[in-house]
DRENVO-372961 format. One record per residue (C-alpha): residue in three letters; x, y, z; residue number from 0. Coordinates in pm, 1 decimal. Example, Ala and Ser with C-alpha at 12.3 -4.5 7.8 and 13.67 -1.06 7.14 Angstrom:
  residu        px        py        pz  num
     Ala    1230.0    -450.0     780.0    0
     Ser    1367.0    -106.0     714.0    1
***
This chain:
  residu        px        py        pz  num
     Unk    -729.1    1612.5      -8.8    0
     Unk    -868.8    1808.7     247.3    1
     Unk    -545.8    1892.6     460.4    2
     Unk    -359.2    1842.2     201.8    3
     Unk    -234.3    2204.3     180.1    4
     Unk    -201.3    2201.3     591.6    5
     Unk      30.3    1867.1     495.8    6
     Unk     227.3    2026.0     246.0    7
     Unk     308.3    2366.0     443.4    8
     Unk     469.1    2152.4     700.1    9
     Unk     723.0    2047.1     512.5   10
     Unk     822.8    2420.7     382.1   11
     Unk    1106.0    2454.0     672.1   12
     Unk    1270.7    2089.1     479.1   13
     Unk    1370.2    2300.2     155.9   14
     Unk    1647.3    2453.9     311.5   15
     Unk    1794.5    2166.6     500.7   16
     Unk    2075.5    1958.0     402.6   17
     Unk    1950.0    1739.0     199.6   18
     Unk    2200.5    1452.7     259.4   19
     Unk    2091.6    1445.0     676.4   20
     Unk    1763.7    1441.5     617.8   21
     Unk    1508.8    1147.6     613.9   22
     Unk    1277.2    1109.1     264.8   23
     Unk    1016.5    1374.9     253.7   24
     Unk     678.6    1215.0     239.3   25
     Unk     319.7    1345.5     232.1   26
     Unk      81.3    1176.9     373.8   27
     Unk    -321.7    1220.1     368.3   28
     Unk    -632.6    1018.6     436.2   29
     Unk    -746.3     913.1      27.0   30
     Unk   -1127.0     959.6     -53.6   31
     Unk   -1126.4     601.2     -73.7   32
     Unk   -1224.8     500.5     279.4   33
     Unk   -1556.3     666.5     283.9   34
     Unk   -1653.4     446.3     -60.9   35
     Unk   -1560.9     114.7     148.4   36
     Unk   -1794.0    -133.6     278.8   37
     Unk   -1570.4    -217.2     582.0   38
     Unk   -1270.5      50.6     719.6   39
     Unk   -1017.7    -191.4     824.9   40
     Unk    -798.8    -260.4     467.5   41
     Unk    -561.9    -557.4     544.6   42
     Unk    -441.6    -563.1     210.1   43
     Unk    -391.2    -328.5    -106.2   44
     Unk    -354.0    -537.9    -436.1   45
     Unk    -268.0    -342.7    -775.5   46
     Unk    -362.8    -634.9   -1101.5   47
     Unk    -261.6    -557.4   -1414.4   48
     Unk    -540.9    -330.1   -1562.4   49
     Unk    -433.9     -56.1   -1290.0   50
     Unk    -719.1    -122.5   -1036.4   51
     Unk    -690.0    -101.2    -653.0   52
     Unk    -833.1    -373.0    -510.1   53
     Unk    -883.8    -336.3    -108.4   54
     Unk    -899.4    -641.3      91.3   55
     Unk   -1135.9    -585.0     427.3   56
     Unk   -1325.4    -791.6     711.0   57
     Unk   -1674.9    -720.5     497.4   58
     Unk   -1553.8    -825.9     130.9   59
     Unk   -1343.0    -690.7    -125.5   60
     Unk   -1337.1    -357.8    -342.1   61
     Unk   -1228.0    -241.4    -665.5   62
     Unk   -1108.6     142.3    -727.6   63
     Unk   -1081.2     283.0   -1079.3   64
     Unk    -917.7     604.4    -964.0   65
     Unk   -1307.1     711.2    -951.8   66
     Unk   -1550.1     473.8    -862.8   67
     Unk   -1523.3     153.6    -552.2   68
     Unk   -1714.4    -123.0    -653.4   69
     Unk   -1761.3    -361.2    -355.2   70
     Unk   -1825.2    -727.9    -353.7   71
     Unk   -1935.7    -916.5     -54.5   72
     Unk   -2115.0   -1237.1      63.8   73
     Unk   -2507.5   -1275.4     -43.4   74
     Unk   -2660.2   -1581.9      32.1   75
     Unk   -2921.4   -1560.0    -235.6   76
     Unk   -2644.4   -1607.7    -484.3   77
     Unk   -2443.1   -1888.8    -499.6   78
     Unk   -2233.2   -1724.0    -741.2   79
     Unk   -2096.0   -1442.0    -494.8   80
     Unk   -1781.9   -1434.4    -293.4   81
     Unk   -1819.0   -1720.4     -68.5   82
     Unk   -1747.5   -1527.6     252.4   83
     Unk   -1724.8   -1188.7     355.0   84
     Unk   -1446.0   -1203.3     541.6   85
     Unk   -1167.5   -1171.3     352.1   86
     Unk    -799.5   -1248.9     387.4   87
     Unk    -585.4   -1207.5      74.2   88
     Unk    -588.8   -1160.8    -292.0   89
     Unk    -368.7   -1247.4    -547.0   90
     Unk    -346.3   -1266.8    -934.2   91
     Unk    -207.2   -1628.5   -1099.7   92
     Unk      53.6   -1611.6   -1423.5   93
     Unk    -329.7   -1562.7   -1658.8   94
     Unk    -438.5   -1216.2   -1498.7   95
     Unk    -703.8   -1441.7   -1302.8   96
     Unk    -793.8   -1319.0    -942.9   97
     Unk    -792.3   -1523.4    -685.6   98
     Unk    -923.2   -1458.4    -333.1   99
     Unk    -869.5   -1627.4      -8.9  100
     Unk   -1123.9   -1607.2     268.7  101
     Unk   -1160.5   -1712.4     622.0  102
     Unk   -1479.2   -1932.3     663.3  103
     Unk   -1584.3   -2027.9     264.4  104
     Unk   -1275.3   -2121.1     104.7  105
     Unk   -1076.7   -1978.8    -181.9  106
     Unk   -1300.7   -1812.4    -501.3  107
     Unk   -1215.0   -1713.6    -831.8  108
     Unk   -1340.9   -1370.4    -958.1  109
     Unk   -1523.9   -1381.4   -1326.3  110
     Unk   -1374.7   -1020.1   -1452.8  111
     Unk   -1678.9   -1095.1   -1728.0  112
     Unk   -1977.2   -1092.9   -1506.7  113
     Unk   -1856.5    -979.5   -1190.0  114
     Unk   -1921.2   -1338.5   -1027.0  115
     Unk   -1706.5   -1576.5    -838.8  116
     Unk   -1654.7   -1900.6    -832.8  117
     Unk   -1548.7   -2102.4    -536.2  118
     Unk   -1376.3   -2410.2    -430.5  119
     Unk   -1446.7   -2492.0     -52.0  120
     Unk   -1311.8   -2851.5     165.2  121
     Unk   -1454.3   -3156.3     -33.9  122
     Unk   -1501.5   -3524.1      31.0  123
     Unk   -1190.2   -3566.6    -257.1  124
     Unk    -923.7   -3378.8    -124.9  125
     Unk    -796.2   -3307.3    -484.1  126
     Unk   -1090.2   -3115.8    -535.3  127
     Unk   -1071.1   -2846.6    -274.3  128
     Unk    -891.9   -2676.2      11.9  129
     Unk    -830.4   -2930.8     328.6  130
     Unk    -974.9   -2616.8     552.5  131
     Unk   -1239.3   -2345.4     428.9  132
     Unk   -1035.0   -2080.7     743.7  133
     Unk    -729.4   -1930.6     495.7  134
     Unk    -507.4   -1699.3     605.8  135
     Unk    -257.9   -1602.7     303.6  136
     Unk    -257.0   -1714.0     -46.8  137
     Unk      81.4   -1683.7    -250.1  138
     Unk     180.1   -1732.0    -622.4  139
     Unk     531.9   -1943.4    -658.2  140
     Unk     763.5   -1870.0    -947.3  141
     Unk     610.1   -2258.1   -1126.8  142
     Unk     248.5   -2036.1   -1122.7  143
     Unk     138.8   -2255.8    -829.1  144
     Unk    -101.3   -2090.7    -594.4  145
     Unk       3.0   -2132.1    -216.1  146
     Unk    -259.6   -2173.4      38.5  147
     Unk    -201.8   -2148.2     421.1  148
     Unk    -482.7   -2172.2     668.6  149
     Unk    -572.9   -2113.0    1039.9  150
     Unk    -494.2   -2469.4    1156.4  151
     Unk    -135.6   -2433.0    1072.1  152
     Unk    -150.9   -2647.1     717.3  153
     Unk     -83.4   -2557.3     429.5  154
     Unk    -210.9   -2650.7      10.4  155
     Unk     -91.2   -2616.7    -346.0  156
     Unk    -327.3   -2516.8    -599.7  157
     Unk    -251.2   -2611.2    -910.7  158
     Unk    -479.9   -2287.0   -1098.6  159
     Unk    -494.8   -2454.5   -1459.3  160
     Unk    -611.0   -2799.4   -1340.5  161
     Unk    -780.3   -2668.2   -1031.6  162
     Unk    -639.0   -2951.9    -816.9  163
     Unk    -500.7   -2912.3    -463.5  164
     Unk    -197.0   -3091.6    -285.3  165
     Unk    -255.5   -3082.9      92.8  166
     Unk      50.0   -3055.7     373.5  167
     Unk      47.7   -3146.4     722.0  168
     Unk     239.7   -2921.5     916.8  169
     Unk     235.8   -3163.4    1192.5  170
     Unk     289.9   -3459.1    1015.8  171
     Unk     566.0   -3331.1     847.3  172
     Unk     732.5   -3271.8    1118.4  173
     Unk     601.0   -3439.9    1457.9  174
     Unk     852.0   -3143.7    1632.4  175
     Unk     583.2   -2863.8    1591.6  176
     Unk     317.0   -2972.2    1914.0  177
     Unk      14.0   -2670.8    1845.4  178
     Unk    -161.6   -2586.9    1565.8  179
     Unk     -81.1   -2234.2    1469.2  180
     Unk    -193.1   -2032.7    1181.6  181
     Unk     -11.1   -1972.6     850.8  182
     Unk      23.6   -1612.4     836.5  183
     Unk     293.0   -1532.2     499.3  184
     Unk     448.6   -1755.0     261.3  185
     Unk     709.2   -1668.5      14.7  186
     Unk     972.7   -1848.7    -177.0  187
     Unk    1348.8   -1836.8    -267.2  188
     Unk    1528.5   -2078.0    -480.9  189
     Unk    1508.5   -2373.1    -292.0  190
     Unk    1235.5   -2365.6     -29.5  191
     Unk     903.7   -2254.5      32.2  192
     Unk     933.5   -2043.6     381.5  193
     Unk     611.5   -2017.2     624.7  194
     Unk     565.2   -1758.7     889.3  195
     Unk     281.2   -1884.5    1127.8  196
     Unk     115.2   -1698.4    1432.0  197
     Unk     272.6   -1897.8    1692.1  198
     Unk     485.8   -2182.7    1564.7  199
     Unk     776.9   -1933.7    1449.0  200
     Unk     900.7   -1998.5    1056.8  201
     Unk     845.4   -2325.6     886.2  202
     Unk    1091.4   -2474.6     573.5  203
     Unk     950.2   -2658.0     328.8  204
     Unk    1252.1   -2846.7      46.6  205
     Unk    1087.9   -2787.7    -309.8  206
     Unk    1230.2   -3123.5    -392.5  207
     Unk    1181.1   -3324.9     -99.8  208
     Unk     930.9   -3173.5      43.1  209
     Unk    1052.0   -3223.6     407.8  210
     Unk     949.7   -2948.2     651.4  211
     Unk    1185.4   -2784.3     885.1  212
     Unk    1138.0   -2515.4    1133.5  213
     Unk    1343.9   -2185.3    1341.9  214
     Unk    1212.6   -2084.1    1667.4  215
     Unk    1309.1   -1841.2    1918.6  216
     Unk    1489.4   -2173.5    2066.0  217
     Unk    1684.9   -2267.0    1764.2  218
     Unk    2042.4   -2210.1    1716.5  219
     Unk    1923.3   -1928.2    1446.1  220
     Unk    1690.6   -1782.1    1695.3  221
     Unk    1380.4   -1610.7    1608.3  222
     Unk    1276.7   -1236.4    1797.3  223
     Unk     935.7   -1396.3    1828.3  224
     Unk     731.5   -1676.9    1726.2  225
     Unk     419.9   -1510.4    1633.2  226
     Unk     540.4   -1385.9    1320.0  227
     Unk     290.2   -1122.2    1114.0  228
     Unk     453.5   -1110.0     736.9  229
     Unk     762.6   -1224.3     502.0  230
     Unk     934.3   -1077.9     246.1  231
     Unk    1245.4   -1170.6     -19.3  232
     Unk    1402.1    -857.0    -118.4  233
     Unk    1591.3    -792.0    -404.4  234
     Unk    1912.3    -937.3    -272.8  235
     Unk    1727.5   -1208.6    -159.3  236
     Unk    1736.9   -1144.2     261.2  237
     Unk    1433.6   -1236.4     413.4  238
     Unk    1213.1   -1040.0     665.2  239
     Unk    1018.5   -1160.6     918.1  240
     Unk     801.2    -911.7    1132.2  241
     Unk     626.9    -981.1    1437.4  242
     Unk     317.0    -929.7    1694.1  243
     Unk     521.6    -871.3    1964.7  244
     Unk     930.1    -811.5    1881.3  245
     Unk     991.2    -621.5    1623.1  246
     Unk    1178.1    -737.7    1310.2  247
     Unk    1414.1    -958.2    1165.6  248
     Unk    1646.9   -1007.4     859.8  249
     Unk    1798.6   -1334.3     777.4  250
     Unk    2106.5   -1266.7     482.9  251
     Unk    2089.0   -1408.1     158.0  252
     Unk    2260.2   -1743.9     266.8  253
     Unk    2020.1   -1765.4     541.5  254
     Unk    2353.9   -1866.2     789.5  255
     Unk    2274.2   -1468.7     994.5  256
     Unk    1991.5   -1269.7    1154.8  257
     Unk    1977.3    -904.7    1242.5  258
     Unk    1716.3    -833.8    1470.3  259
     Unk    1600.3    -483.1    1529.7  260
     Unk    1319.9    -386.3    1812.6  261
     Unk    1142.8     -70.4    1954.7  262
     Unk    1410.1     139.2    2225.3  263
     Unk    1183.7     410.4    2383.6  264
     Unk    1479.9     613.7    2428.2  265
     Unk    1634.3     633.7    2040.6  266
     Unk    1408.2     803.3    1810.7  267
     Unk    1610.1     647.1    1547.3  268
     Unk    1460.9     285.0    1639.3  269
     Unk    1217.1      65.8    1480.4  270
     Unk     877.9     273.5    1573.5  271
     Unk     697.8      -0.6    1702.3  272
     Unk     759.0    -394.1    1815.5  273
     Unk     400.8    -493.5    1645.2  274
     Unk     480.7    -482.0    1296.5  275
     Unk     200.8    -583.9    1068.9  276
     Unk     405.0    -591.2     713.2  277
     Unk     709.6    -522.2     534.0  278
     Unk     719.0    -393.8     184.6  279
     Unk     951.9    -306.5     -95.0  280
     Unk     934.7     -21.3    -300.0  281
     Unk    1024.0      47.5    -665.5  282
     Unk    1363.1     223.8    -471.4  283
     Unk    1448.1    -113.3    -325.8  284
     Unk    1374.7      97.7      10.5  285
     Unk    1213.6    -145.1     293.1  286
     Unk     876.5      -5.8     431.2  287
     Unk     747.7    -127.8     791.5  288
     Unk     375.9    -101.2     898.9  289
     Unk     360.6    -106.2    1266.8  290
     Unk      47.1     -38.4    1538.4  291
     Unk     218.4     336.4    1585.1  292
     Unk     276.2     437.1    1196.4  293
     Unk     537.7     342.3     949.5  294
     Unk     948.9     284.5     988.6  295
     Unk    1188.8     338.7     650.5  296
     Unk    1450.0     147.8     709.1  297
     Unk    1759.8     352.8     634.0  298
     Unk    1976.9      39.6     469.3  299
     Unk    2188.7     -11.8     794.0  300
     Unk    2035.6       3.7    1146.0  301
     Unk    1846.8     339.1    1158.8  302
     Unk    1428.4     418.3    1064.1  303
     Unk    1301.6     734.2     948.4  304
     Unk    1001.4     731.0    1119.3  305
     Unk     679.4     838.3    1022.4  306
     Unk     354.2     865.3    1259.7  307
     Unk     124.3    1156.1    1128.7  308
     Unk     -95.4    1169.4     858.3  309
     Unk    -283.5     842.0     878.0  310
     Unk    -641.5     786.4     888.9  311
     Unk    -514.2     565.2    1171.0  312
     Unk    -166.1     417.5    1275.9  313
     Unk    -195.7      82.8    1266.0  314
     Unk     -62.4      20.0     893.8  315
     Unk    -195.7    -275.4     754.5  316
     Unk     -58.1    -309.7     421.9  317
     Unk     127.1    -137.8     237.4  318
     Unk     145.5     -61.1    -185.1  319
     Unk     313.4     126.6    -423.0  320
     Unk     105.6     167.6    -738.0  321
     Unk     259.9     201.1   -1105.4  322
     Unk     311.5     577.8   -1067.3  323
     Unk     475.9     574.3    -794.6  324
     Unk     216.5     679.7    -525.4  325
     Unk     216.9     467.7    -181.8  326
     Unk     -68.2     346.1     -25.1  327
     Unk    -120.7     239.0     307.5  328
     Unk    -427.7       2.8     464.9  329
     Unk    -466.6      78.1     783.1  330
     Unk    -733.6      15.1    1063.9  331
     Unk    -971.0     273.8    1011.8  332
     Unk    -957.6     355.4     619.4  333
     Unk    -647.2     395.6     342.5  334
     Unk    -405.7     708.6     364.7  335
     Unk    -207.1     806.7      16.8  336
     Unk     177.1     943.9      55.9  337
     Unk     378.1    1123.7    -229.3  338
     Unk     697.5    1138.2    -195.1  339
     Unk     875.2    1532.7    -249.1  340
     Unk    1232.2    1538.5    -330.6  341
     Unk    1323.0    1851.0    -230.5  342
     Unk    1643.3    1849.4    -343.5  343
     Unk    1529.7    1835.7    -717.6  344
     Unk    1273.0    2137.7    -683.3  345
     Unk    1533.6    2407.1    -534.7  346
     Unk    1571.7    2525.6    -928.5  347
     Unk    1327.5    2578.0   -1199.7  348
     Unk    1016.9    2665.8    -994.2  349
     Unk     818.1    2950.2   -1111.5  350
     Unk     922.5    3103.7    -785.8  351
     Unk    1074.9    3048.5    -436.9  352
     Unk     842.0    3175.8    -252.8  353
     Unk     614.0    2892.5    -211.6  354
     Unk     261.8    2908.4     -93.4  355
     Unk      71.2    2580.8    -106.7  356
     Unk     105.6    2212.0    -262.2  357
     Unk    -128.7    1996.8    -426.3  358
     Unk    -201.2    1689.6    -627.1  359
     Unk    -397.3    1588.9    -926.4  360
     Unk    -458.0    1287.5   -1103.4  361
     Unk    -513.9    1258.2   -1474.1  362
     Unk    -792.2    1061.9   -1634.4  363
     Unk    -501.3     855.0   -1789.7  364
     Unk    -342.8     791.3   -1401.4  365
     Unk     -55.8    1065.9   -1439.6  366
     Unk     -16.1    1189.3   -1076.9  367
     Unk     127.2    1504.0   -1020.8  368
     Unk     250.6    1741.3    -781.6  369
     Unk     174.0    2138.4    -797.6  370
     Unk     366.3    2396.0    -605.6  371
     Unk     154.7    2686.2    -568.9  372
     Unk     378.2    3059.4    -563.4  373
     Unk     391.8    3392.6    -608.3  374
     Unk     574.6    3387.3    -962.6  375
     Unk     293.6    3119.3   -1112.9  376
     Unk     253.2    2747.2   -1079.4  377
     Unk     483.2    2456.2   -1102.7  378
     Unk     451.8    2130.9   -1198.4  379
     Unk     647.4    1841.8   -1092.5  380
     Unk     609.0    1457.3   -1229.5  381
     Unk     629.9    1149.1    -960.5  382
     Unk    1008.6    1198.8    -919.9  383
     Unk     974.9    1555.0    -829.1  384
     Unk    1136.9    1713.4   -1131.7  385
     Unk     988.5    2006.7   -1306.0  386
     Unk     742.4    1906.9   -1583.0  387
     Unk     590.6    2260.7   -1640.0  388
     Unk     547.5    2619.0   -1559.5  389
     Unk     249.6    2815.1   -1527.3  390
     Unk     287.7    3203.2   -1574.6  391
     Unk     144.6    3488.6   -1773.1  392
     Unk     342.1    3370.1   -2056.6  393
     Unk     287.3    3012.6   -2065.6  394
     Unk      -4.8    2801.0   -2265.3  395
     Unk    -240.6    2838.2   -2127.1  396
     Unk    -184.9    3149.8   -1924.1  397
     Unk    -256.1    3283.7   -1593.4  398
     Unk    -459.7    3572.5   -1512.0  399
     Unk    -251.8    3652.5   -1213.9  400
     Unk      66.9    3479.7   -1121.1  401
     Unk      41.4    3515.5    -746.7  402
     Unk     -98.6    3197.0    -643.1  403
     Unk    -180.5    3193.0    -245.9  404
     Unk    -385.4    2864.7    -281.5  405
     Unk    -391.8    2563.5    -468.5  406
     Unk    -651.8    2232.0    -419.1  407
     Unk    -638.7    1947.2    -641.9  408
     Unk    -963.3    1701.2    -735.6  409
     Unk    -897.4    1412.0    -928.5  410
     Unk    -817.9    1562.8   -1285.2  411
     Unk    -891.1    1931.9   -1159.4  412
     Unk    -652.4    2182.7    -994.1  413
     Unk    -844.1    2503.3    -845.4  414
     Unk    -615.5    2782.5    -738.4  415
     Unk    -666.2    3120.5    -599.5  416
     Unk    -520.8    3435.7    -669.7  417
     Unk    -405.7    3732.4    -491.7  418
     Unk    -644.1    3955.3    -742.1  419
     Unk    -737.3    3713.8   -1039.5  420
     Unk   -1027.9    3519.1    -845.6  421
     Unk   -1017.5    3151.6    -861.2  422
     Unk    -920.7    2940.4   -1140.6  423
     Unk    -979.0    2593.8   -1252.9  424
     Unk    -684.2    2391.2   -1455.8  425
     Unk    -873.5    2068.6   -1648.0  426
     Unk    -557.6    1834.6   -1711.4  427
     Unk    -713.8    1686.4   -1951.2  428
     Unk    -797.7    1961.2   -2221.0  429
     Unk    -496.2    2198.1   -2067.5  430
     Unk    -765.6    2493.0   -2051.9  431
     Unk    -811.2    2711.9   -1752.7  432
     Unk   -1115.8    2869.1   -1658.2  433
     Unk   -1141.1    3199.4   -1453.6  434
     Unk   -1426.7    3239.1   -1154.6  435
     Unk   -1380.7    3625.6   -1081.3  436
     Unk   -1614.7    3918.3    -900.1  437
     Unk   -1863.7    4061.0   -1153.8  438
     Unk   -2062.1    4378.0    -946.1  439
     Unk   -2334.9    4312.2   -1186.0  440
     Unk   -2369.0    3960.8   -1128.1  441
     Unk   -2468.8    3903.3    -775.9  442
     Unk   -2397.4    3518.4    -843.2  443
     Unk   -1955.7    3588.8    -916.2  444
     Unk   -1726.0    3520.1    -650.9  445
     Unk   -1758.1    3793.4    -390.9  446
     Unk   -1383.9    3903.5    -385.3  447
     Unk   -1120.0    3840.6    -601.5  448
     Unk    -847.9    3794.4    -325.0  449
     Unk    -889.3    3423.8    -269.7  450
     Unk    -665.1    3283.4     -25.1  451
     Unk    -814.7    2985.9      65.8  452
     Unk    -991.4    2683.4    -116.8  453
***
């Protein structure tokens, strides 16, 4: 929140741009988040269905309320902790239940009750565990089978009700494949489970015959790379592949064509980046990219809107949008929080056009909003960026002085300053404001009541 009002103010100049030739207007800012964390680097960002964050690092897992981070890592006095602290992914099955891979103890199974895990680790009946404790990925198949692939290139399926595993060969399945090569993504579509590995390109697996088949950047549908990061099936069933080293690729919905896009130096319009750590889909259908030098919006045909300022740190990591609509990015050193601001649904209706300052507040029931900060009162706008409601001298409750030069928002809070009121507090939840103005006969009041900056 801290630059959030020098983030804001550099968009000003986009409100009187054509709309239609100009990229999505996003604000991004380091979240308070990071500092609560046990380890920095976030490789993924899971929302379950309570509403909690849950951050996936190389020193455990956390849990955000929208206050608080609870952390859970490895102790070795407890056999009922997470297994390892390294962990890889998390995922919830078709009964809420959380499930977390790790590299080095396994895959455990978090007790929402007691805060405990359990854990099932390689065992002398392969039924009864993973064939490798080193996972990579974990995914959850439309039959609410659990998906395991590890660093030697093989792959499981957990069955989460009877807690019994089915093991796969990679190599054995198909004597082609000559390396072992870890199993980075899996995903599904309607007829075959698809595996990206770090090194092996993308394996094939038939649901119902369960023969394994593979593309590589020698096969007749060619691959950009075979060290591929992430996969994703959209909503018209394509499916991306990014990679360490060549940037992206799309295969169509009938899987017969790929469109490859890469980094070009010389056309800002290009991918940002050939190391592209993971694709994502927002509730817009729009695809997001997470590269080592920021994040590329794919514009639906062969042009990014790039995006490389803001972050805690470039490298994206992971990428989320939560249930109201904020995005959240993991990245190498901490998590950075964008809001989107369509500016071509706040050019009417605002208290006034001349705009001072932006900010954004959180409710203790998770509404997020946006506040434009002006010289005619306050506005504010809902996730979509239309106008919700107007603060003025004639509003409930009321402002003191409608020439707002400053606004700062924390958590459920809004503080704003005034051109002669003082400072003010908005509490979201009990719609009151409170007024913070210069008393001479209290040397304790705010010293002036011009406050211009929070």
């Amino acid at each position: 929140m801290k630059n959030c009002l020098s983030s804001w103010l550099s968009l000003l100049v986009l409100l009187t741009l054509d709309v239609a030739a100009s990229p999505p207007n996003f604000s991004f800012m380091p979240s308070e988040i990071s500092n609560k964390l046990s380890q920095k680097s976030v490789r993924q960002i899971y929302q379950d269905h309570i509403g909690y964050l849950w951050l996936v690092t190389q020193e455990g897992i956390s849990r955000y309320d929208g206050y608080q981070v609870i952390s859970f890592v490895h102790d070795p006095r407890k056999t009922n902790s997470l297994s390892s602290d390294n962990a890889q992914q998390l995922i919830q099955d078709k009964k809420q239940r959380l499930w977390v891979a790790t590299d080095g103890g396994g895959i455990n199974l978090f007790n929402a009750e007691d805060h405990s895990f359990s854990s099932w680790k390689v065992a002398e009946n392969p039924v009864a565990g993973p064939s490798s404790n080193r996972l990579q990925t974990l995914y959850l198949d439309d039959a609410g089978y659990l998906w395991l692939g590890y660093r030697d290139g093989n792959f499981s399926r957990l069955d989460p009700e009877q807690k019994t595993f089915v093991h796969f060969n990679s190599r054995d399945l198909l004597p082609a494949i000559k390396k072992d090569a870890p199993i980075t993504s899996i995903v599904e579509d309607t007829n075959f489970i698809w595996l990206a590995t770090d090194g092996n390109g993308l394996l094939r697996l038939d649901k119902k015959t369960q023969s394994l088949s593979h593309y590589t950047t020698h096969t007749d549908l060619a691959l950009p790379s075979n060290r591929l990061t992430q996969l994703l099936v959209d909503h018209q069933q394509r499916l991306w592949l990014t990679s360490f080293d060549s940037g992206i690729g799309m295969l169509d919905a009938q899987r017969t064509s790929l469109k490859l896009w890469l980094h070009n130096a010389s056309d800002p319009d290009s991918l940002l980046a050939n190391f592209v750590h993971t694709v994502y889909q927002d509730q817009k259908y729009r695809i997001w990219l997470g590269t080592d030098k920021g994040v590329s919006l794919w514009d639906g045909r062969n042009k990014f809107y790039n995006y490389s300022q803001g972050f805690t740190d470039p490298k994206i990591l992971s990428i989320l949008q939560d249930k109201s609509g904020l995005v959240w990015l993991g990245t190498f050193q901490g998590v950075t929080k964008s809001i989107e601001v369509p500016f071509e649904h706040i050019d009417k209706g605002l208290a006034s056009n001349v705009i001072l300052g932006f900010a954004e507040t959180t409710s203790s029931l998770g509404e997020v909003s946006t506040w434009v900060a002006s010289y005619g009162g306050l506005t504010q706008l809902d996730q979509f960026g239309k106008v919700k409601k107007l603060l003025t001298q004639d509003s409930h409750p009321s402002l003191f002085d409608v020439r707002v030069m400053t606004i700062k928002g924390d958590r459920n809070l809004l503080w704003f300053g005034t051109r002669g009121g003082g400072l003010g507090r908005l509490d979201l939840d009990t719609n009151t404001i409170r007024q913070f103005s210069h008393d001479p006969n209290n040397p304790g009041s705010l010293s002036f009541n011009g406050a211009t900056s929070i």
